[in-house]
C-alpha positions as a printed Julia matrix, in Angstrom:
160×3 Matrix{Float64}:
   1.31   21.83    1.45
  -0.61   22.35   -1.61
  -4.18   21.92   -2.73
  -4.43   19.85   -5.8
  -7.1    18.71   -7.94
  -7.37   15.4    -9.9
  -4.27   13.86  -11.05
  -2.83    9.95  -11.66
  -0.7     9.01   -9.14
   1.62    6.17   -8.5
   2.83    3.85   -5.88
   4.81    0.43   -5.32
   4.06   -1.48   -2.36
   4.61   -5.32   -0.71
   1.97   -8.18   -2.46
   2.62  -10.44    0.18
   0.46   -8.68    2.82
  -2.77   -8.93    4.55
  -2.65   -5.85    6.87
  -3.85   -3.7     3.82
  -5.32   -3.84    0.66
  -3.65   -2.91   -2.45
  -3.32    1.17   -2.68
  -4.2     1.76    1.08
  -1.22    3.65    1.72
  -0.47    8.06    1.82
   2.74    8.31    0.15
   2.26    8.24   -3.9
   4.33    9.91   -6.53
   2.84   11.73   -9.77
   3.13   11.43  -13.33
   6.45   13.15  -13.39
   8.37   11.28  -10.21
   6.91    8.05  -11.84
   8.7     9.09  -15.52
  12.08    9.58  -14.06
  12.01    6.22  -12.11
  10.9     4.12  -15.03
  13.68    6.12  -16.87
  16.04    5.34  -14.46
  15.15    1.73  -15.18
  15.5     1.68  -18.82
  18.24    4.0   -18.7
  20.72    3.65  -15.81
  19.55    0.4   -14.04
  22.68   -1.66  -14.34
  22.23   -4.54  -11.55
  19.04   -5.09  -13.09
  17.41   -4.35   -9.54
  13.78   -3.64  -11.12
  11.27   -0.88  -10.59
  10.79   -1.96   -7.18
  14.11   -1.21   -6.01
  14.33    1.53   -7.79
  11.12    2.64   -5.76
  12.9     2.14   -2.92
  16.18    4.4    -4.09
  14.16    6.86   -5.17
  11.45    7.56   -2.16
  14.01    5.92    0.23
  11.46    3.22    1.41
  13.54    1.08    4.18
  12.9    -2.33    3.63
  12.04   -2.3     7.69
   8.6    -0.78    5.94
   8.01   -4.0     3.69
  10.03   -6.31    2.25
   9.04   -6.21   -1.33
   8.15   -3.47   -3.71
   7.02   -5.78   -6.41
   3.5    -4.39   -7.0
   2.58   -0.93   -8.68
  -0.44    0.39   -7.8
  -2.23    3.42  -10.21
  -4.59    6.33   -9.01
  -6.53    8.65   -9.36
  -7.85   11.39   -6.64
 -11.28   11.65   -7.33
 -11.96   15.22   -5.49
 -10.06   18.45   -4.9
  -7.41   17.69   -1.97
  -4.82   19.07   -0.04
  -1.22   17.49   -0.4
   1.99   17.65    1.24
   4.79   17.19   -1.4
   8.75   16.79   -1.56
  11.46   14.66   -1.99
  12.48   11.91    0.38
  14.61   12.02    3.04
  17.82   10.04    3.78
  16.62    7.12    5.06
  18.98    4.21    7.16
  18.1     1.09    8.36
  20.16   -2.14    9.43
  19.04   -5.85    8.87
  21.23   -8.72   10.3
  23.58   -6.13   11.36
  24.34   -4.68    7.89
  23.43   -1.25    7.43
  22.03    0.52    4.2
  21.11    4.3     3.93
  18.65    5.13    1.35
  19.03    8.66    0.51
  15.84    9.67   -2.03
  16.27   11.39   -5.31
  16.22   15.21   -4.9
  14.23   15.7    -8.43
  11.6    12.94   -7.23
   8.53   14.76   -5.71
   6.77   12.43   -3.14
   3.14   13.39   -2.8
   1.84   12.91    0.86
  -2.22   12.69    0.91
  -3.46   12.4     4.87
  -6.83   10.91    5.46
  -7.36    8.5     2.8
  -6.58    5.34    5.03
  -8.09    3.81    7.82
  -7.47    1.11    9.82
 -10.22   -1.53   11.41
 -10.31   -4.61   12.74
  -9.79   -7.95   11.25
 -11.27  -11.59   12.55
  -8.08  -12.26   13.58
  -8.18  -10.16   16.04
  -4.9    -7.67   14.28
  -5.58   -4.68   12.03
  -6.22   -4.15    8.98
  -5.52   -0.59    6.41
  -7.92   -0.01    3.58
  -8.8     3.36    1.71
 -11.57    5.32    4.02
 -14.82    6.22    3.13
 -14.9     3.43    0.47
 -16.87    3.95   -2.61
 -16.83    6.89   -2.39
 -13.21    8.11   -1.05
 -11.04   10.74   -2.11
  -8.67    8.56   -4.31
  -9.64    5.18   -6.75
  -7.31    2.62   -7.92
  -7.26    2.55  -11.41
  -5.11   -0.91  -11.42
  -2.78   -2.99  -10.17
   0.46   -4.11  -11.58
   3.18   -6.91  -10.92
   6.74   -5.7   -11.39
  10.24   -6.66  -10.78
  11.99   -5.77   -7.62
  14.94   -6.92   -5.79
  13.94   -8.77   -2.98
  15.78   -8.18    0.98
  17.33  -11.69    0.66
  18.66  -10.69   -2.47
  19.86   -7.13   -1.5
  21.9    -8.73    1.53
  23.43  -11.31   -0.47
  24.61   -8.62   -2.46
  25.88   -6.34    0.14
  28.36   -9.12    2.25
């Protein structure tokens, strides 16, 4: 755990939800993580998988936790916080009986920042996640980007 102050952050995340709005998540990645995965893309992405999936390699983000990564979302914390940081852990999961294992890059720091979500109730009676203490909370969006990823359909088409 570490106390930082402001910095750009950087996360991908499902479009195709309405239990949260976009950037209404804890797990981000800085300047540095984000540089090595759009590197990776450029560089070393061979299936042509997208930043998404790479995303996904790279934090080890199960596709049990969303099916898509196909939107990046940029940040910036807006006050003096305290962070837990580190690279992912190996990750497995299993969808229609075939099992993946994402493992997380080891030079990828993930940046953990508790209490900037909250969740409240929706007309529809579920639950909804959106950034607490809205305007005025410890992180804004700065935008919101469409980008290529690899859908689950795809993935397990691949696999078999």
């Amino acid at each position: 755990m570490r106390r930082t102050d402001l910095c750009t952050s950087f996360r991908a995340e499902p479009s195709a939800t309405r239990s949260h709005e976009p950037g209404a998540g804890n797990w981000w990645c800085g300047h540095k993580a984000f540089n090595k995965i759009m590197e990776y893309c450029v560089q070393g992405d061979v299936d042509k998988r997208g930043l998404g999936y790479a995303f996904r390699e790279a934090c080890a983000i199960l596709f049990d936790w969303g099916n898509d990564c196909d939107v990046l979302v940029e940040a910036v914390l807006t006050k003096s916080t305290w962070i837990f940081y580190g690279p992912g852990k190996p990750k497995r999961g299993r969808i229609c009986d075939v099992r993946y294992k994402f493992s997380g890059w080891a030079d990828v720091e993930q940046l953990y920042i508790p209490n900037i979500t909250e969740r409240v109730g929706t007309v529809q009676g579920g639950s909804h996640t959106r950034l607490a203490g809205a305007p005025n909370s410890t992180i804004r969006i700065i935008r919101t980007t469409g980008i290529t990823s690899i859908g689950l359909l795809s993935e397990l088409r691949r696999t078999q």
